[in-house]
C-alpha positions as CSV (number, residue, x, y, z in Angstrom):
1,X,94.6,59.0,118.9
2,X,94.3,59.1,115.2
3,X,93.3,63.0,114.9
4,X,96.7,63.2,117.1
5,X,98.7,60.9,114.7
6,X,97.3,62.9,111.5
7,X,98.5,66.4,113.3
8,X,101.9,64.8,113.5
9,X,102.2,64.1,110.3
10,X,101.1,67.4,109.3
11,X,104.1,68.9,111.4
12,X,106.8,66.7,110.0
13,X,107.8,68.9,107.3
14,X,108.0,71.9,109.5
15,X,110.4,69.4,111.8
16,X,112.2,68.6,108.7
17,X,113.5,72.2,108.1
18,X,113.9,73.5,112.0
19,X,116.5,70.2,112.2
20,X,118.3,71.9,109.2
21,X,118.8,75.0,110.0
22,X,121.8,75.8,112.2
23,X,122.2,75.4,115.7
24,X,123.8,78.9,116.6
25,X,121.6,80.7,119.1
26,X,121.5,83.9,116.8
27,X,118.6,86.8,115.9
28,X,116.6,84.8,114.1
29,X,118.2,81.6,114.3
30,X,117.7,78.3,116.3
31,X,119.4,76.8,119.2
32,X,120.5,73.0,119.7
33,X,118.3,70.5,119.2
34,X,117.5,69.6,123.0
35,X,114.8,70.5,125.7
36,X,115.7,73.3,128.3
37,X,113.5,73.9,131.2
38,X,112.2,77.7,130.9
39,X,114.7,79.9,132.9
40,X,112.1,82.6,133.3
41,X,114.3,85.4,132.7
42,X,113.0,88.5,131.1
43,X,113.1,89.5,127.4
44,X,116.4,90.6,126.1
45,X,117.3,91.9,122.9
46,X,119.0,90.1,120.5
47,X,118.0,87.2,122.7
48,X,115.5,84.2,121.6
49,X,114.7,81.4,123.6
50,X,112.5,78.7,121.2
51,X,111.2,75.4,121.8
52,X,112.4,73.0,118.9
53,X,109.2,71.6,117.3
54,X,110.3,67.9,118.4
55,X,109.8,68.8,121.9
56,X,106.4,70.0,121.2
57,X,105.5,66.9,119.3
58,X,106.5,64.3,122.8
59,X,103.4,64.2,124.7
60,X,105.6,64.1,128.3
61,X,106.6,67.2,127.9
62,X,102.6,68.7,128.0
63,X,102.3,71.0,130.9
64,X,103.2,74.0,132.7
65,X,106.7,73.9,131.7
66,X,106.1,73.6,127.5
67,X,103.7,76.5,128.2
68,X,105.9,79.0,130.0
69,X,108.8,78.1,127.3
70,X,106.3,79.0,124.5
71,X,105.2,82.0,126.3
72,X,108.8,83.4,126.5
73,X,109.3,82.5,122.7
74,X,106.6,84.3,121.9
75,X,107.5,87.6,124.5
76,X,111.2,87.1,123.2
77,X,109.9,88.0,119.4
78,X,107.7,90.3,120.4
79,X,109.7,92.1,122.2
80,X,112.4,92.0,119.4
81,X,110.0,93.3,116.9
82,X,110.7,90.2,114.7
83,X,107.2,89.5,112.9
84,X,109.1,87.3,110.5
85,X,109.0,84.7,113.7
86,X,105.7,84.7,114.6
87,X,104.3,81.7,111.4
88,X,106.7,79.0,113.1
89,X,105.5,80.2,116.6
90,X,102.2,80.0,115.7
91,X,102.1,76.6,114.1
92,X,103.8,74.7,117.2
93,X,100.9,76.0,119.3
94,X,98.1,75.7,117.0
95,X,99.6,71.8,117.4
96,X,99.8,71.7,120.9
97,X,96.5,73.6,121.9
98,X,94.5,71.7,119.7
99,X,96.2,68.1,120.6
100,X,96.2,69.2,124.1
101,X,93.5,70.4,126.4
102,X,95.0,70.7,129.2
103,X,97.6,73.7,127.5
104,X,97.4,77.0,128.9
105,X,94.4,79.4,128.0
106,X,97.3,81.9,127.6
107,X,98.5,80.4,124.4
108,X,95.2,81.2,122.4
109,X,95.2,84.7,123.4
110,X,98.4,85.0,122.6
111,X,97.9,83.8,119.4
112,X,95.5,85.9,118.5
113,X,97.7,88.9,119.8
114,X,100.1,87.3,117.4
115,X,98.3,87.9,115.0
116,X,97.9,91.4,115.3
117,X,101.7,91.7,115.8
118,X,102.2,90.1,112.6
119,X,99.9,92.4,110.6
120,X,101.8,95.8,112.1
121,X,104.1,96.2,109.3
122,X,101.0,96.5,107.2
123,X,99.2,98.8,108.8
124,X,102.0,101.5,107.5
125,X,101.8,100.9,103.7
126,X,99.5,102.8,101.7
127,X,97.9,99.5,100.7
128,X,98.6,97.6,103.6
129,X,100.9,95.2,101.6
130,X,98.6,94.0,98.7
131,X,98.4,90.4,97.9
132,X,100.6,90.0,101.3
133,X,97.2,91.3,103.4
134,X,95.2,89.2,101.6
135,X,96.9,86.4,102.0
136,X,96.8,87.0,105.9
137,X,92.7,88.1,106.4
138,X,91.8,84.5,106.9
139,X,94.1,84.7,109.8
140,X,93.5,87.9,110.9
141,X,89.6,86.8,111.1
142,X,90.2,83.4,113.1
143,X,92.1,85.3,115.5
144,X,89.9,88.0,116.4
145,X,86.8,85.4,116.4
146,X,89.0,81.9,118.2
147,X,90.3,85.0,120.8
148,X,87.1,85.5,123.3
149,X,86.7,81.7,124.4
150,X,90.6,81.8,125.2
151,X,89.3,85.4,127.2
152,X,86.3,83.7,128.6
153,X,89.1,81.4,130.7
154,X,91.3,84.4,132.1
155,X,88.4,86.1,133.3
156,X,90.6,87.4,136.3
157,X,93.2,88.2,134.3
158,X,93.1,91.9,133.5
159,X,95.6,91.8,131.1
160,X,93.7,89.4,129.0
161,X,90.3,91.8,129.6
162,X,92.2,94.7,128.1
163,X,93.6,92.8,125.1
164,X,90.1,91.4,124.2
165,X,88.2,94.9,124.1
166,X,90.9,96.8,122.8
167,X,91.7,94.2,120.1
168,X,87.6,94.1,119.4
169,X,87.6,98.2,119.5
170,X,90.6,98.4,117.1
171,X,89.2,95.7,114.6
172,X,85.7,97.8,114.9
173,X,87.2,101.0,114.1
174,X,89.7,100.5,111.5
175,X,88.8,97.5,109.1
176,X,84.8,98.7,108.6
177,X,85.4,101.9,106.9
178,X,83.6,103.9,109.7
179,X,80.8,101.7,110.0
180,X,81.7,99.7,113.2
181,X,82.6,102.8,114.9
182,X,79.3,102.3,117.6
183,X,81.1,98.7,117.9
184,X,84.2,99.9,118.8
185,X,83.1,102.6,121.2
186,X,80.9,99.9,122.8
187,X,84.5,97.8,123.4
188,X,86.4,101.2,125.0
189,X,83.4,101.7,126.8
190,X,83.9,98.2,128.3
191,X,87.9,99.6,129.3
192,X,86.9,102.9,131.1
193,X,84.9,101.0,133.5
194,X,87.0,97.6,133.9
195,X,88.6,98.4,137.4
196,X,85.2,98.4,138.6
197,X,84.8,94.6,137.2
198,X,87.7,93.4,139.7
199,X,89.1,94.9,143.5
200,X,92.3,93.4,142.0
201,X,92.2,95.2,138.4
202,X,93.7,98.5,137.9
203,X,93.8,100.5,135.0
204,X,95.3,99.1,132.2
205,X,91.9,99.4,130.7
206,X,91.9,103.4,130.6
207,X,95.4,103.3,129.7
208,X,94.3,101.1,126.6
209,X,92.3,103.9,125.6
210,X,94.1,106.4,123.8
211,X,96.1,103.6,122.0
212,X,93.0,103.3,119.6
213,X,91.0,106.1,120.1
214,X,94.1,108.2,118.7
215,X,93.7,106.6,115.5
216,X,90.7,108.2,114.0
217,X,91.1,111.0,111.9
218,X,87.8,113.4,113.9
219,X,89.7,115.5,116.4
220,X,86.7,114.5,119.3
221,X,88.1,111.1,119.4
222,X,91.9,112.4,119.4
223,X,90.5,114.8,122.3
224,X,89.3,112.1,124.0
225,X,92.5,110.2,123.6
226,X,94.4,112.8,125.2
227,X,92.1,113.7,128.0
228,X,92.2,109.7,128.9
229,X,95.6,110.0,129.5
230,X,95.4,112.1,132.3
231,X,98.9,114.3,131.2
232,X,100.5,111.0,132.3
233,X,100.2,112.5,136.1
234,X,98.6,109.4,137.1
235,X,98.9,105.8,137.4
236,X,97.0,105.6,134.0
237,X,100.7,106.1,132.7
238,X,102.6,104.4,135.6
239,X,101.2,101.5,137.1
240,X,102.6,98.5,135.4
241,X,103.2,95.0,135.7
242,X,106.7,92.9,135.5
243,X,104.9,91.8,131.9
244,X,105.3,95.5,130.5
245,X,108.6,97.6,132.7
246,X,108.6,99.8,130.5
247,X,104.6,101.0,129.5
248,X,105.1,104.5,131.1
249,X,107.6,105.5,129.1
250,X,105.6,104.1,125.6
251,X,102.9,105.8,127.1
252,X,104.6,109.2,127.1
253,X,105.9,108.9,123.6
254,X,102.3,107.8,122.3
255,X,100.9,110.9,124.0
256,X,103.6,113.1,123.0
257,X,102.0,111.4,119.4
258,X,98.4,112.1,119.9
259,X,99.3,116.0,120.8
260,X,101.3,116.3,117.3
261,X,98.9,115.3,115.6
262,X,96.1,117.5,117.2
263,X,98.3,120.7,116.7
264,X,97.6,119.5,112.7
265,X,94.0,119.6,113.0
266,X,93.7,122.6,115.4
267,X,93.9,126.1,113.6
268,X,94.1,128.6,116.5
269,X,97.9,129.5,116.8
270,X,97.8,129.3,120.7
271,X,96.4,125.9,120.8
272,X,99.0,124.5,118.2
273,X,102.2,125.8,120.3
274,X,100.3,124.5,123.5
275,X,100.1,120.8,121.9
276,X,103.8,121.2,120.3
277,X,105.1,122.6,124.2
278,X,103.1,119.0,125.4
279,X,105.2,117.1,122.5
280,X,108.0,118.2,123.8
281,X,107.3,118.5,127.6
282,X,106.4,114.1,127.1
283,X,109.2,113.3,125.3
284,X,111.8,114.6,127.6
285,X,109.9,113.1,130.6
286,X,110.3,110.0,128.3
287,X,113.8,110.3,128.2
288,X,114.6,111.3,131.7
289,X,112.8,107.9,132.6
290,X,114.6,105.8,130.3
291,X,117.7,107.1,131.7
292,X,116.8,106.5,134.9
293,X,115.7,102.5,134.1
294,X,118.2,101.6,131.6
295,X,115.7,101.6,128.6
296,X,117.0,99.4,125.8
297,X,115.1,101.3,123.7
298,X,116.2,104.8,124.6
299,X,117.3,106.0,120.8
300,X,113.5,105.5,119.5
301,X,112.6,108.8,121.5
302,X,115.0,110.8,119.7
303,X,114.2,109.3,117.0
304,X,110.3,109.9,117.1
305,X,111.2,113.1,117.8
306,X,112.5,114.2,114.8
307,X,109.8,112.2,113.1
308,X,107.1,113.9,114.5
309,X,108.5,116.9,113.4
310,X,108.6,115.7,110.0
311,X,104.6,115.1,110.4
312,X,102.9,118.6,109.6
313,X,99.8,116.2,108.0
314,X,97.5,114.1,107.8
315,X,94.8,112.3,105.4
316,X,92.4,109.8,105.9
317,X,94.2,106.1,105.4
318,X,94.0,105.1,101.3
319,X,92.9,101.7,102.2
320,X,89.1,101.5,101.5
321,X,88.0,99.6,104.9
322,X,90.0,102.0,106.5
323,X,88.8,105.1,105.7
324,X,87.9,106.1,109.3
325,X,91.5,105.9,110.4
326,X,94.4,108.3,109.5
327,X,97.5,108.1,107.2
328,X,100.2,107.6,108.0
329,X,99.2,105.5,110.8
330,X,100.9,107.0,113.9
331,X,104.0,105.2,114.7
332,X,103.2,104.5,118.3
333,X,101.0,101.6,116.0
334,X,103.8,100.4,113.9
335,X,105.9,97.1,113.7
336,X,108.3,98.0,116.5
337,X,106.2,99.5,119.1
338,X,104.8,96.1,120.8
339,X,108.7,96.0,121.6
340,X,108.9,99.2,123.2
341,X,106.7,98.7,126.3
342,X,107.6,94.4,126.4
343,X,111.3,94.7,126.3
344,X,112.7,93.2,129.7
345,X,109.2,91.7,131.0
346,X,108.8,88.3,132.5
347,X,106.8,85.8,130.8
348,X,104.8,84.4,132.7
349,X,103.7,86.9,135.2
350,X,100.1,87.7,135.0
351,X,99.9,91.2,135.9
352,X,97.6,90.6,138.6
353,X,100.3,90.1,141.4
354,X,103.2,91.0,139.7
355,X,103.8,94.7,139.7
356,X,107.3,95.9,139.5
357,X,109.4,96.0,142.9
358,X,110.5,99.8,142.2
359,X,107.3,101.9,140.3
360,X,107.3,104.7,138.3
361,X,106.4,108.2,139.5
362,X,102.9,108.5,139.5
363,X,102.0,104.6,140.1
364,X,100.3,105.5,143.2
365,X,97.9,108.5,141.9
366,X,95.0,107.4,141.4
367,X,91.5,108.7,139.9
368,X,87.6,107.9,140.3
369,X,86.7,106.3,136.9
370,X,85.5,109.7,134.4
371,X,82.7,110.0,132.9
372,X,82.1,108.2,129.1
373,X,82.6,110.4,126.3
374,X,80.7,113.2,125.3
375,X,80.2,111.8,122.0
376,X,78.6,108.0,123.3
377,X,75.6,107.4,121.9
378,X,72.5,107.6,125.2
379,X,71.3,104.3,124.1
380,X,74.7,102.1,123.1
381,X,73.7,98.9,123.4
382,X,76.9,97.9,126.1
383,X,75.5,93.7,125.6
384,X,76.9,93.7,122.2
385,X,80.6,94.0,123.6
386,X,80.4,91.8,126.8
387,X,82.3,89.0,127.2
């Protein structure tokens, strides 16, 4: 009772300034100072739903309900691509899972994921932000270690699977200046075969693939990125949950991505216009799709579009623990692109039994899992990524 009583008091400053700020239920600003029930309704832009601090504090409301209403916070931030939100997010649940056991295993993934989020912004700067970065590692290192025994307890989950190895594969690749590349391939390795783990998982872990393996500047792994994707003909691209409405679209514009920047490392003229004709061939599939679904997002293809074309480049990333990782970072990895695949989900939903009621084009072609890599070491030690 007194560890409870001294995390209280720890919070009452935070309570102090969230019972100043004003009540209008504004982008970035907080609503009355009452308890509403979750109304499970999917992310919206410009929309935040946040629990007041004070609620979190009363021990009745513990449960279910406090967990789904700091799920949708979280979802409705994300989804708006406001980082700035996440520090206040993060220190009401820090509270809560640590004063309450019984509190979802959801929460301390999603911290972690959080975490990640917040550090987006940086990953575009030259120096990743400085003394900002620095100020965030400590963070940045409890949530990638805190992250598996929050994993460990959504083992059926697939969802949570996919964010652990990815997360572990991205951290591997980028931050150890080339040196936890083994690591990281050890974590994808883990994704290509996770529908095999679980009749009910699909393949969110081969569609995690090309997210990170497109960051490294050797063209194998950007190959591999782009031969993982299967042209987005399958359900690699397609199948989706109601957590992510819109992935097959973000998938399209992140391969669209990942063939712009091979035609800058390829040197044969015929293989250039044949990745350029692919840019162009997955964004307008992108933007017939989010004409057909109402994508709130729409403008970003156009707008990566004439980005892309902008991109003729490419040099290893400045940062020194990021050496093995390219500069600039591709923007499917930026600050807004959580958003882009999150807007209009349903917190909540699991993505185990919750796919969406109308699904996209190729949700129903499937492939056997493919072989690993050309490039995978014969004797990767796969025990050093399990979970």
């Amino acid at each position: 009772m007194r560890s409870i009583y001294k995390k209280l008091k720890r919070l009452a400053l935070p309570l102090l300034v969230v019972l100043a700020w004003p009540t209008t239920v504004q982008a970035g600003l907080f609503p009355p100072f009452f308890w509403q029930a979750p109304n499970n309704e999917p992310v919206q832009v410009g929309v935040f739903r946040v629990v007041n601090p004070w609620v979190v504090m009363q021990i009745q409301n513990w449960g279910p309900q406090l967990d789904l209403g700091l799920e949708q916070e979280f979802w409705d931030f994300v989804g708006n691509s406001r980082q700035d939100l996440f520090p206040q997010w993060r220190d009401k649940v820090k509270f809560y899972t640590s004063a309450y056991p019984g509190a979802s295993p959801k929460l301390g993934l999603l911290l972690s994921a959080g975490s990640i989020f917040s550090l987006a912004p940086n990953f575009e700067l030259a120096d990743l932000g400085g003394p900002a970065l620095v100020a965030k590692i400590p963070e940045l290192v409890n949530a990638v270690i805190t992250v598996k025994p929050a994993v460990e307890r959504l083992r059926t989950l697939e969802p949570a699977n996919v964010f652990y190895h990815n997360n572990q594969a991205m951290v591997s690749l980028l931050f150890t200046a080339g040196l936890g590349t083994e690591q990281a391939l050890c974590h994808l390795e883990r994704l290509r075969t996770l529908q095999n783990v679980d009749p009910d998982f699909k393949t969110e872990g081969r569609a995690a693939i090309p997210y990170t393996s497109g960051m490294k500047t050797d063209i194998k792994w950007v190959d591999y990125a782009i031969k993982s994707a299967e042209d987005c003909k399958t359900d690699i691209c397609d199948w989706t949950s109601k957590e992510a409405p819109f992935k097959p679209i973000g998938m399209r514009m992140m391969l669209a991505e990942l063939h712009q920047i091979r035609s800058t490392m390829v040197t044969d003229a015929a293989a250039k216009a044949a990745d350029l004709q692919k840019v162009n061939e997955h964004l307008n599939d992108a933007q017939t799709l989010a004409n057909a679904r109402a994508y709130p997002y729409a403008s970003r293809i156009q707008s990566l579009r004439q980005e892309l074309a902008n991109r003729t480049s490419y040099a290893p990333h400045p940062f020194p623990l990021m050496t093995g990782a390219r500069f600039p970072m591709p923007v499917y990895a930026n600050g807004q692109n959580c958003a882009g695949c999150h807007i209009g989900g349903t917190p909540g939903a699991s993505g185990r039994f919750n796919p969406l009621p109308i699904q996209y084009p190729y949700a129903n072609v499937s492939t056997p899992v493919p072989p690993p890599p050309s490039f995978r070491p014969a004797n990767l030690d796969m025990s050093k990524c399990a979970l």
